[in-house]
C-alpha positions in Angstrom: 76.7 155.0 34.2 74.8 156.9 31.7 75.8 154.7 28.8 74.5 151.8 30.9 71.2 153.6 31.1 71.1 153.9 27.8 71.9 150.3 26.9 69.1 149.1 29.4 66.7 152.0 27.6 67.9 150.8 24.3 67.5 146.7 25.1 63.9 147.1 26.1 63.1 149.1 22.8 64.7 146.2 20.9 63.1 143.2 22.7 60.3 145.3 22.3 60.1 145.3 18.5 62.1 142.2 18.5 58.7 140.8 19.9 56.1 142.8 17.8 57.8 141.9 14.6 59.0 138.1 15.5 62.7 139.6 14.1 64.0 139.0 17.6 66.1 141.6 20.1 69.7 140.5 18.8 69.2 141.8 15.2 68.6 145.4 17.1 71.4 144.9 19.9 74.4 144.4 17.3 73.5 147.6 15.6 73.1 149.3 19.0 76.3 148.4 20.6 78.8 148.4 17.5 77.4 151.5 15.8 75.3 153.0 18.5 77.7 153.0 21.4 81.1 151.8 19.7 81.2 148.3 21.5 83.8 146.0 19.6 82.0 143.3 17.5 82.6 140.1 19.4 81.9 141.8 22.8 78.7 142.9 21.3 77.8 139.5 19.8 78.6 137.5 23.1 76.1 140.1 25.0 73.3 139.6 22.1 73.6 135.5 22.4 73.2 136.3 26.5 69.9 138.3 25.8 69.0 135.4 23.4 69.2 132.8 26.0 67.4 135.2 28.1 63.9 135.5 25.8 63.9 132.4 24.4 63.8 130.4 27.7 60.4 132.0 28.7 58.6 131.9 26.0 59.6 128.6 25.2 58.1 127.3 28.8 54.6 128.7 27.7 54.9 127.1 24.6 55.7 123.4 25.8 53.0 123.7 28.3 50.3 124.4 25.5 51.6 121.3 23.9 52.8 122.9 20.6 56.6 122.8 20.6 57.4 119.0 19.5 60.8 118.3 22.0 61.6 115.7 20.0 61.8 117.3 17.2 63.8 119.5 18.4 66.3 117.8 20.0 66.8 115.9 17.0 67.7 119.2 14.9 69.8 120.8 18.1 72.5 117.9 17.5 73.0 120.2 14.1 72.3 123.9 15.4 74.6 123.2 18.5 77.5 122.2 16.0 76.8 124.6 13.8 76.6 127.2 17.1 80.2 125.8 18.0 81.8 125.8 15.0 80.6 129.7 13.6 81.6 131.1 17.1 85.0 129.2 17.1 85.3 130.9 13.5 84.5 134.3 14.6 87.3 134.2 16.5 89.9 134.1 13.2 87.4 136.4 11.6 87.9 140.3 11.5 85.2 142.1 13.1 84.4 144.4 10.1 83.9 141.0 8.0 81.5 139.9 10.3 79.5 143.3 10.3 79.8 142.6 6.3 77.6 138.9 7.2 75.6 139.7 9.7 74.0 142.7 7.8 73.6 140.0 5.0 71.8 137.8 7.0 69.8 140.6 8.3 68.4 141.7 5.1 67.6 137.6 4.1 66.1 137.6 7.7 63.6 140.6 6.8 62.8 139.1 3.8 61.8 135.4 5.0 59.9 137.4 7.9 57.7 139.4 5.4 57.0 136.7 3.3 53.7 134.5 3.2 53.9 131.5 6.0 53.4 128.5 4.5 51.3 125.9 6.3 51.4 122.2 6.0 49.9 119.2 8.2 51.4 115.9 6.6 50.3 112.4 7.3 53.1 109.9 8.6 55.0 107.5 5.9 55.0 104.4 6.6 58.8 102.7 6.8 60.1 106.2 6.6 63.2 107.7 8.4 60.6 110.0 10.0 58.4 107.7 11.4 61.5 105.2 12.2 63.1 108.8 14.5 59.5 109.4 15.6 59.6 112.8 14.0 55.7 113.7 14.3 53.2 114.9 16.6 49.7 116.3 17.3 48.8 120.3 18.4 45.6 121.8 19.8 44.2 123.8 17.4 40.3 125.4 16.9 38.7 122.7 15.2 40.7 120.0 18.0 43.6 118.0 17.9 45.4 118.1 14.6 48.0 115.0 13.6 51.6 116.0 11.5 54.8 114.1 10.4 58.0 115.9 9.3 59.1 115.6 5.8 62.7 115.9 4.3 64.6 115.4 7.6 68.2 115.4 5.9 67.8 118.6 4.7 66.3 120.2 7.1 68.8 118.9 9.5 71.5 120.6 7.3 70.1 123.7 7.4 69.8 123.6 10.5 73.4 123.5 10.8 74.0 126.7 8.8 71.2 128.6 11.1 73.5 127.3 14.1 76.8 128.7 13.0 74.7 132.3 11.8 73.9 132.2 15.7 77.2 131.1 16.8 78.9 133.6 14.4 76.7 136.3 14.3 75.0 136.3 17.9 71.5 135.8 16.6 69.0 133.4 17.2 68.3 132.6 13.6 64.7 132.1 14.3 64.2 132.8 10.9 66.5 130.7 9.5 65.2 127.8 11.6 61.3 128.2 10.8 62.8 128.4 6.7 64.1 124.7 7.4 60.8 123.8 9.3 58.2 125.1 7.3 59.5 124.8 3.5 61.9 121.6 3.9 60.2 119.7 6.7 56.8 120.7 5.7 56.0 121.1 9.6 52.5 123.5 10.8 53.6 126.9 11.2 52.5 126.7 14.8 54.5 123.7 15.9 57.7 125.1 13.6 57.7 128.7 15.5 57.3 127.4 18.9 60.0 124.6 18.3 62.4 127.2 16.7 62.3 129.5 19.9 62.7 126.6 22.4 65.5 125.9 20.1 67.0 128.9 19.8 67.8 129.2 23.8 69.9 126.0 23.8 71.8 126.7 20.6 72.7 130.3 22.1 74.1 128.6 24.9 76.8 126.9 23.2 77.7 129.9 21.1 77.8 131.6 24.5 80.1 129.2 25.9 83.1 129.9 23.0 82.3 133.6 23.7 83.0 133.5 27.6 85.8 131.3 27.0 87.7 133.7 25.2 86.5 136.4 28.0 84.2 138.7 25.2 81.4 138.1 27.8 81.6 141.3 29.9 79.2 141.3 33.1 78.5 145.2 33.1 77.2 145.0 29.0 75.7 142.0 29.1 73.5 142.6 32.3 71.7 145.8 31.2 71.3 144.1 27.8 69.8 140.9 29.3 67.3 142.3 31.8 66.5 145.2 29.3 65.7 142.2 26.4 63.6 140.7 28.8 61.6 143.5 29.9 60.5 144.5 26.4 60.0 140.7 25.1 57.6 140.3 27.8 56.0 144.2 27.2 55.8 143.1 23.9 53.6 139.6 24.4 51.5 142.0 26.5 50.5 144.1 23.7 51.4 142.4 20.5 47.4 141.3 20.3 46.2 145.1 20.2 48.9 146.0 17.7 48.5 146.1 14.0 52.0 144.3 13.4 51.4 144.1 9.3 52.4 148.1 9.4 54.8 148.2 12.2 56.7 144.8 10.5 56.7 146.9 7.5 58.3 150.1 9.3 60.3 148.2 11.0 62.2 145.8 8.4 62.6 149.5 6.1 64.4 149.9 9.3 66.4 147.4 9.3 67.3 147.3 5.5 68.9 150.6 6.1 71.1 149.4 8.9 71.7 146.8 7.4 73.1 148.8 3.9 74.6 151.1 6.1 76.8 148.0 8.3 77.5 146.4 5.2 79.2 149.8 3.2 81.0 150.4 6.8 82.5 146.9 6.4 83.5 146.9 3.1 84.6 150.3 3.4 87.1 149.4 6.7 88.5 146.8 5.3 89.6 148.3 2.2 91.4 151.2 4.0 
């Protein structure tokens, strides 16, 4: 009972900071269940895609009723994160669990990085006789000044990419959020509003089919995955409340040092294990 307790304590603190810092809970529930309470890798990872499911379904509702996430756009690139979702979660399954710790604490660190980095943010016209104006792949968003027009850019490559950032979830029981804005913002030259807000209504559905391999193969357990779900939840939506009056520059800053470190230290425990 008490390590429940402490997963529920320890889920709220991570969608929490997962909120404040736009990092997400699940790069903060790994670390807490394999290292923190000794919970085997996959279980872990199937309990982090619940919670991912879990945060990004809310949000994403606010978001499509604002009228910045473009569904067609992301339905489109969920054809590629869905197979990418099935295919790294089917992999994890022939994968041992200290080589995964070894990639997820890479993809953490290149996660960190992207996060800090400067957003870039672009509002291209449509091409005539392009393959994005042929799939229908722009849009318009309310912004200060009014109603602002975009069209996507690069679609092939930003639909392969999106096919890497689906098997990082599936594998690693992420949401790859930031590996989804990366394709969205540098590749597909989309505006940084309409790129976040499609990434997180994204994320949800391409956690699902991770999810699906995971309770398949029974590493979905009720009494880890609850606590971690409802905990998630609670401090995703404590964070919204007071991400405004926060000065996020600093705490991202504290926070991906943070991480870094975890991230070292899961990559020399790795490495270490599977040399013994």
């Amino acid at each position: 009972m008490s390590e429940i307790i402490i997963l529920f304590f320890g889920a709220i603190a991570a969608g929490l900071m997962g909120s404040l810092t736009g990092l997400g809970g699940g790069v903060i529930i790994i670390p807490l269940l394999t290292l923190g309470l000794g919970v085997p890798m996959h279980y872990a990872i199937g309990a982090s895609l619940i919670s991912v499911i879990g945060t990004s379904s809310g949000a994403a509702v606010a978001f499509v009723k604002e009228g910045f996430t473009n569904m067609r756009i992301g339905m489109f690139l969920e054809i590629a994160t869905t197979a990418g979702a099935v295919t790294g979660a089917l992999v994890s399954g022939f994968l041992n669990p200290n080589t995964i710790g070894i990639i997820f604490a890479s993809i953490l660190i290149l996660t960190v990085i992207l996060n800090l980095r400067g957003k870039p943010d672009h509002q291209e016209a449509i091409i005539k006789g392009s393959l994005e104006e042929k799939l229908k792949l722009y849009g318009t968003f309310p912004d200060k000044d009014g109603i602002k027009s975009y069209a996507a850019r690069n679609s092939i490559g930003g639909f392969l990419m999106m096919v890497f950032a689906g098997a990082m979830s599936g594998l690693l029981g992420i949401g790859s959020g930031a590996l989804k804005v990366l394709a969205m913002d540098n590749m597909m030259k989309l505006p940084f509003k309409v790129s976040t807000t499609t990434s997180n209504f994204m994320i949800g559905v391409t956690a699902v089919a991770g999810a699906l391999i995971y309770f398949q193969r029974g590493q979905i357990i009720p009494v880890i995955a609850a606590p971690v779900l409802i905990g998630v939840v609670v401090g995703s939506f404590i964070g919204s409340k007071t991400l405004m009056v926060s000065k996020t520059k600093k705490l991202k800053t504290f926070f991906a040092i943070v991480i870094t470190l975890l991230s070292v230290y899961m990559m020399y425990n790795g490495i270490n294990k599977n040399f013994q």
